[in-house]
N, C-alpha and C positions, 0 to 999 in steps of 0.2 A: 463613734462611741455612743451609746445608747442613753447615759447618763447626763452627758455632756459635759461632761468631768474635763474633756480634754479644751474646753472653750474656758474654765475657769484657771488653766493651764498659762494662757496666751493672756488673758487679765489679770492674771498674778504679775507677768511680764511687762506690762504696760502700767500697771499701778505702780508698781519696784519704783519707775524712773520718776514719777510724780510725787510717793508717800514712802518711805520703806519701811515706815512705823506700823506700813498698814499689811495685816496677816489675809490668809484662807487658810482653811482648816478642812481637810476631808479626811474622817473618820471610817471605813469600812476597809470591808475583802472583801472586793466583787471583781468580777472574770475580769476587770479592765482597768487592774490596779498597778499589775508591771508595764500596761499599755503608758500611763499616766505619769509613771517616775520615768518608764524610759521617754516620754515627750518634758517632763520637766526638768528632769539632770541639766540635760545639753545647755536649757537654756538660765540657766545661772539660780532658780529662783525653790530649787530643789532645797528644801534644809534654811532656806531665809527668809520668804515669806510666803510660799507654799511648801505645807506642811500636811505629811501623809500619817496617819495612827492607826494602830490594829484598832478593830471594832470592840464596842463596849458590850459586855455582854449584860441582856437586861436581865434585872431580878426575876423569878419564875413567880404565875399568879399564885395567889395564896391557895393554899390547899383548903379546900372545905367539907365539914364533917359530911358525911354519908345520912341522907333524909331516912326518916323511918319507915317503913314501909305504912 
């Protein structure tokens, strides 16, 4: 995977059994995000302490008046 989403995948997994207080959080929709829940379902930590969200969309820049010639 390009992002390496799928290695914080396997340390969501190995954190669980040490902390379970303790979250990841991946925010986005990028091409390797069905790749991601389908490696995280299986292994339990899908919905408990890794957690996927649609992307936030950011504010647009402010518009600025038109200079005068």
């Amino acid at each position: 995977m390009v992002n390496g989403v799928d290695y914080l995948v396997r340390l969501a997994q190995r954190v669980q059994e040490l902390d379970p207080d303790v979250r990841f959080v991946v925010i986005g929709d990028g091409r390797e995000r069905d790749q991601v829940r389908a490696l995280a379902d299986p292994t339990g930590v899908l919905g408990r302490n890794f957690l996927i969200f649609d992307p936030v969309p950011t504010p647009e820049p402010p518009r600025l008046p038109a200079a005068p010639d």
